[in-house]
N, CA and C of each residue as an Amber inpcrd file, in Angstrom:
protein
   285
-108.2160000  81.6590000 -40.0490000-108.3790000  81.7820000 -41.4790000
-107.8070000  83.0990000 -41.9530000-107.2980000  82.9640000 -42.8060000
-106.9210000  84.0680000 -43.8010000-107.7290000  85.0160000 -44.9100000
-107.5290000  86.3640000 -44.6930000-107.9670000  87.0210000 -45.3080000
-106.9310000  87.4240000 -46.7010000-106.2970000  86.6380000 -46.7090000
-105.6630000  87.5050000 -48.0040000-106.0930000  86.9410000 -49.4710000
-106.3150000  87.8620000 -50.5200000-106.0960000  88.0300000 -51.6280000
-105.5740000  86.9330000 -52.1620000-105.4200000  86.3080000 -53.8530000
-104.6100000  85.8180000 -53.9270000-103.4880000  87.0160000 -54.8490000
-102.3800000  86.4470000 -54.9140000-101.7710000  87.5300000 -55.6520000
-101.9980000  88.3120000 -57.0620000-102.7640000  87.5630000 -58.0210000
-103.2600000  88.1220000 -59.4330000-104.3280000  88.8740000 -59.1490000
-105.2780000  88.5860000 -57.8860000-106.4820000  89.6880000 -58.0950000
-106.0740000  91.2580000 -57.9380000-106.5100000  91.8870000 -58.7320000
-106.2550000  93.4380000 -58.9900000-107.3210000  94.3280000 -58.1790000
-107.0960000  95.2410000 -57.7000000-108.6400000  96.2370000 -57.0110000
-109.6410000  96.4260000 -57.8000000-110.1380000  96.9540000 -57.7790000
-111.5240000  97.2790000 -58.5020000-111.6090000  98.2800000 -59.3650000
-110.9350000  99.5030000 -59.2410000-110.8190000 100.4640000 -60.0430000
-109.5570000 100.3420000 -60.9210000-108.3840000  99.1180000 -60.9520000
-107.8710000  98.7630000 -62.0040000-108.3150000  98.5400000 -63.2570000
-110.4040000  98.1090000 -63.2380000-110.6400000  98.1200000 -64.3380000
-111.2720000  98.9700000 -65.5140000-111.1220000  99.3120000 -66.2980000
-111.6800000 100.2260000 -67.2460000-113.3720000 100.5510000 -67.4230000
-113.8120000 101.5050000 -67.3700000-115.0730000 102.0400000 -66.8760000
-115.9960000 102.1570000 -68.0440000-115.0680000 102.5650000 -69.3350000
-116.0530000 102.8730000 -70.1110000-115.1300000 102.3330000 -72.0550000
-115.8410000 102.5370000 -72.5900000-115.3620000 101.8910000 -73.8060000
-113.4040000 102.5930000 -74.1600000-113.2190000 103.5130000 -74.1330000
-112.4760000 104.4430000 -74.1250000-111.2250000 103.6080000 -73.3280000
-111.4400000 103.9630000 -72.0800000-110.4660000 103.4240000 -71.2620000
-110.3960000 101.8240000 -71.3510000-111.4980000 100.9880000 -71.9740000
-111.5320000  99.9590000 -72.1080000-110.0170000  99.2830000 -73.5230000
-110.2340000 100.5420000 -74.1480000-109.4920000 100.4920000 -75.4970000
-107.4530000 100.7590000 -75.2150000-107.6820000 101.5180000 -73.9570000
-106.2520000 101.7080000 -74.0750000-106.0730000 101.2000000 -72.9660000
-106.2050000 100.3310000 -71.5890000-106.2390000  99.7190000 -71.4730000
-105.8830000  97.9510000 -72.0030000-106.5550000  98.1350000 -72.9790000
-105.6480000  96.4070000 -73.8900000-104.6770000  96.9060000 -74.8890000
-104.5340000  98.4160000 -75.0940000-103.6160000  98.5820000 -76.0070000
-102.1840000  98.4500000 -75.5330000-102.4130000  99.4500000 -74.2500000
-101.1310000  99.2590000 -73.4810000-100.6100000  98.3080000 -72.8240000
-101.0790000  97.0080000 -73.0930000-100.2920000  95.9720000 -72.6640000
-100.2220000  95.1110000 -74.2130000-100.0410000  95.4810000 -74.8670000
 -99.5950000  95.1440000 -76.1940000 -98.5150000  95.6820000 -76.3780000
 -98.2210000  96.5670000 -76.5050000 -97.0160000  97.6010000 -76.7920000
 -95.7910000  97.5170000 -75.4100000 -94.5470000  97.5450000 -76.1910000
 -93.8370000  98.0510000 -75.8990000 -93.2250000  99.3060000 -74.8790000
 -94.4620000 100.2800000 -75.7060000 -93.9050000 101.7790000 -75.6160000
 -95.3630000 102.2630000 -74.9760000 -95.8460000 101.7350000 -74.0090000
 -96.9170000 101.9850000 -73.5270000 -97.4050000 103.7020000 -72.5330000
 -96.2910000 104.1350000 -72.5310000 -96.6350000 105.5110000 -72.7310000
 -96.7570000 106.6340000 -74.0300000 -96.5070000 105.8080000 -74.9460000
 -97.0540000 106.2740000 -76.3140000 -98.4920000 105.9670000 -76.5630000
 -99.0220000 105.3720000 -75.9430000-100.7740000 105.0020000 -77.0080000
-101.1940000 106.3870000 -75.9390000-101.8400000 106.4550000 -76.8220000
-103.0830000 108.0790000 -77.1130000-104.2760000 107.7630000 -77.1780000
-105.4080000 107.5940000 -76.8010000-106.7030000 107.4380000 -77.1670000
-107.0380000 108.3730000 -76.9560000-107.8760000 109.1810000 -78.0500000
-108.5550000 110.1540000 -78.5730000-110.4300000 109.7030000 -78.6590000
-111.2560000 109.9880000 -78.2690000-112.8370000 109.7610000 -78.9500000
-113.5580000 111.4360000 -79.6400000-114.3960000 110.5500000 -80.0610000
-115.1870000 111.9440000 -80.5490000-116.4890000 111.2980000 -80.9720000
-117.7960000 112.4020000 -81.3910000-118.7200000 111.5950000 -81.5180000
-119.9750000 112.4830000 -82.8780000-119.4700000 111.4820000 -83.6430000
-119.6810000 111.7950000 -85.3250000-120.5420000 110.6840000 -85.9790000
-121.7990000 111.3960000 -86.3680000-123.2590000 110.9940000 -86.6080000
-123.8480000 109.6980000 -86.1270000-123.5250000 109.9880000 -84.3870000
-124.6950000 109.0800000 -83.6000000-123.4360000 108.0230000 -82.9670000
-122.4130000 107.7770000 -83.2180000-121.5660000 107.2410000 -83.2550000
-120.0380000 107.6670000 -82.5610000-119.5370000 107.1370000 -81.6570000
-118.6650000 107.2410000 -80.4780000-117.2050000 106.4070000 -81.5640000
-116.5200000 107.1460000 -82.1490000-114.9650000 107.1210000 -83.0320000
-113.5910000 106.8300000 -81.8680000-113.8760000 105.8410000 -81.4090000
-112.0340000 106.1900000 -80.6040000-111.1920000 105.9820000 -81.2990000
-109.9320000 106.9150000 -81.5270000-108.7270000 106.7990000 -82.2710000
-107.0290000 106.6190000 -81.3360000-107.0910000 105.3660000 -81.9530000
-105.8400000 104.9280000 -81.2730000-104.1720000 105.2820000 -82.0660000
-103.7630000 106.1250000 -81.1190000-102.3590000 106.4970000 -81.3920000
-101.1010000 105.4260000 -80.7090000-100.1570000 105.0740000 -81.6450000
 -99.1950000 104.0000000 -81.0900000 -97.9490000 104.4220000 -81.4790000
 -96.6720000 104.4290000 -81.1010000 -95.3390000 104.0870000 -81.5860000
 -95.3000000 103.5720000 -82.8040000 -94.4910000 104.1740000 -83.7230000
 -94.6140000 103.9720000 -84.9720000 -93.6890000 102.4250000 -85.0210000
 -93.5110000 102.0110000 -84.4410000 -92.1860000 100.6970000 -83.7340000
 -93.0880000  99.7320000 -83.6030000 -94.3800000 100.0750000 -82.8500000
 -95.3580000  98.9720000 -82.2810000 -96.4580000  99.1380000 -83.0150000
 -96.4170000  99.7510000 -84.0290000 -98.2050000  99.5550000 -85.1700000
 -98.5270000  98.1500000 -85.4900000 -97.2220000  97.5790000 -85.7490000
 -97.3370000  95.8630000 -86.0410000 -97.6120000  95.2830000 -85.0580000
 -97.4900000  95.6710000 -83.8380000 -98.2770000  94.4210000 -82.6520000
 -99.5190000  94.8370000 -82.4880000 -99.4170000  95.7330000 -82.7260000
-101.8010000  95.9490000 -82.4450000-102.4760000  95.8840000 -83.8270000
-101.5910000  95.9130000 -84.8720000-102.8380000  95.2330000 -86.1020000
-102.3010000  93.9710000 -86.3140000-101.1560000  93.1940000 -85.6370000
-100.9020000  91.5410000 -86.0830000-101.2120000  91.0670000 -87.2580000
-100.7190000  89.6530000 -86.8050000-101.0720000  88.8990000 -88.5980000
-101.8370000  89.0840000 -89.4140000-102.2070000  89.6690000 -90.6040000
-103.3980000  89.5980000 -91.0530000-104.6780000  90.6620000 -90.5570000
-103.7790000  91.4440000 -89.6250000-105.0420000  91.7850000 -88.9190000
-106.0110000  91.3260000 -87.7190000-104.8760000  90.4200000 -87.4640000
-106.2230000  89.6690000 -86.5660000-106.2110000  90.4890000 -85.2400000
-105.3130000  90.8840000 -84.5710000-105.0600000  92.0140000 -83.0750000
-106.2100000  92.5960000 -83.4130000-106.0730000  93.4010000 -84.3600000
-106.8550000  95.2320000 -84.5160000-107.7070000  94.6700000 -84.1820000
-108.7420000  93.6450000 -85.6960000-109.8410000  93.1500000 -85.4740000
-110.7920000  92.2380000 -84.4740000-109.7910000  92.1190000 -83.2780000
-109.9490000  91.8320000 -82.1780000-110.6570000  93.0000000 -81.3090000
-109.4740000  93.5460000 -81.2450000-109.7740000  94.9840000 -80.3730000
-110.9570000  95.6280000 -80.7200000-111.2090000  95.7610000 -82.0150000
-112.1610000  96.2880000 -82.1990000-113.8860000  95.5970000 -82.5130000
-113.6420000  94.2680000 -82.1440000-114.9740000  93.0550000 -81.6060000
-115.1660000  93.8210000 -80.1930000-113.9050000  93.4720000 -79.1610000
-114.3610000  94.4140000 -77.8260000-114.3280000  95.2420000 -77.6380000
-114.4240000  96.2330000 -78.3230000-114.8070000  97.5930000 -78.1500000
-116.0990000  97.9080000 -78.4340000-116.3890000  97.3040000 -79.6420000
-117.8190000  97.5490000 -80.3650000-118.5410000  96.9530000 -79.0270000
-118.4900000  95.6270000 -78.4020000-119.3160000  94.8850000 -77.4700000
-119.3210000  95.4860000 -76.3930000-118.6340000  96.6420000 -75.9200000
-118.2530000  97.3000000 -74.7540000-119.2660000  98.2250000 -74.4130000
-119.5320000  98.9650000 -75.9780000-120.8280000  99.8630000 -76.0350000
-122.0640000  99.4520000 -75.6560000-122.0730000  98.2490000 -75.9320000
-123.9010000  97.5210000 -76.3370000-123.8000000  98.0380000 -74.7600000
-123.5950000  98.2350000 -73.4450000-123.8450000  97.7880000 -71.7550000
-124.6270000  99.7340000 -72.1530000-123.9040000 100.5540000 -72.8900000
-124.5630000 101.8590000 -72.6840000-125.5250000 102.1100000 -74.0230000
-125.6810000 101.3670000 -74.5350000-126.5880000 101.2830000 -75.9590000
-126.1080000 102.3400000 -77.1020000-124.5570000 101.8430000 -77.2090000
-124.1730000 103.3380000 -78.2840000-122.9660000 102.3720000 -79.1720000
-122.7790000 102.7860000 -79.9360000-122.3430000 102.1740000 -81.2400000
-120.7200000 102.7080000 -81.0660000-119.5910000 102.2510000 -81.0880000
-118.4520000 102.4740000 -80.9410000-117.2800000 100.9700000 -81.7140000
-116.4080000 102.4050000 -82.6420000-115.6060000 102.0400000 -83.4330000
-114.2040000 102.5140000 -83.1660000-113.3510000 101.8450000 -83.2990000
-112.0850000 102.1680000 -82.7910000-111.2270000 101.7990000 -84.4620000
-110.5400000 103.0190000 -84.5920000-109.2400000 103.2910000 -85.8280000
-108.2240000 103.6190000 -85.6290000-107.3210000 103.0080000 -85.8480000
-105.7660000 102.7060000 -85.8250000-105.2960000 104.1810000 -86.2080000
-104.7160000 104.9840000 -85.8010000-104.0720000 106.4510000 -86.5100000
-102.2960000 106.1320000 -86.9680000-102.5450000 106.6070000 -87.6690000
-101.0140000 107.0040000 -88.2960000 -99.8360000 108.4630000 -87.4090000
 -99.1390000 107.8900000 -87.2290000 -98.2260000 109.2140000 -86.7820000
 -97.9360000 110.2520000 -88.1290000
């Protein structure tokens, strides 16, 4: 019998640990220019702010049609928090 893997499973520490890394993480496989996204946090009245920096080229693939990307991203982000009981919002930055 074989011990191998199949080829899509990833290691374990491929995955993102905490809301933060959770955020750029799905950003950077959206983009293009994936050494451009920036995630920035900070934590302003009770509340965990990550701010996402992008290629001014790729702003349109992470807020999509209507909005629907951003407002994606930012369903799993908010849900990412509930595991540490803290409230987290993620905002699109402007260059």
């Amino acid at each position: 019998m074989s011990d191998a893997q199949p080829s899509d499973a990833q290691p374990s520490d491929a995955q993102p640990s905490d809301s933060r890394s959770l955020a750029e993480f799905l950003v950077r496989r959206l983009v293009d220019e994936p050494d451009a996204v920036v995630v920035t946090e900070e934590l302003a009245k009770g509340e965990r702010v990550l701010r996402v920096t992008v290629a001014e080229t790729d702003r349109g693939k992470v807020i999509g049609r209507q909005g629907r990307i951003v407002r994606a991203l930012r369903t799993v982000v908010r849900a990412s928090g509930v595991r540490t009981n803290e409230r987290v919002t993620l905002e699109l930055e402007q260059e």
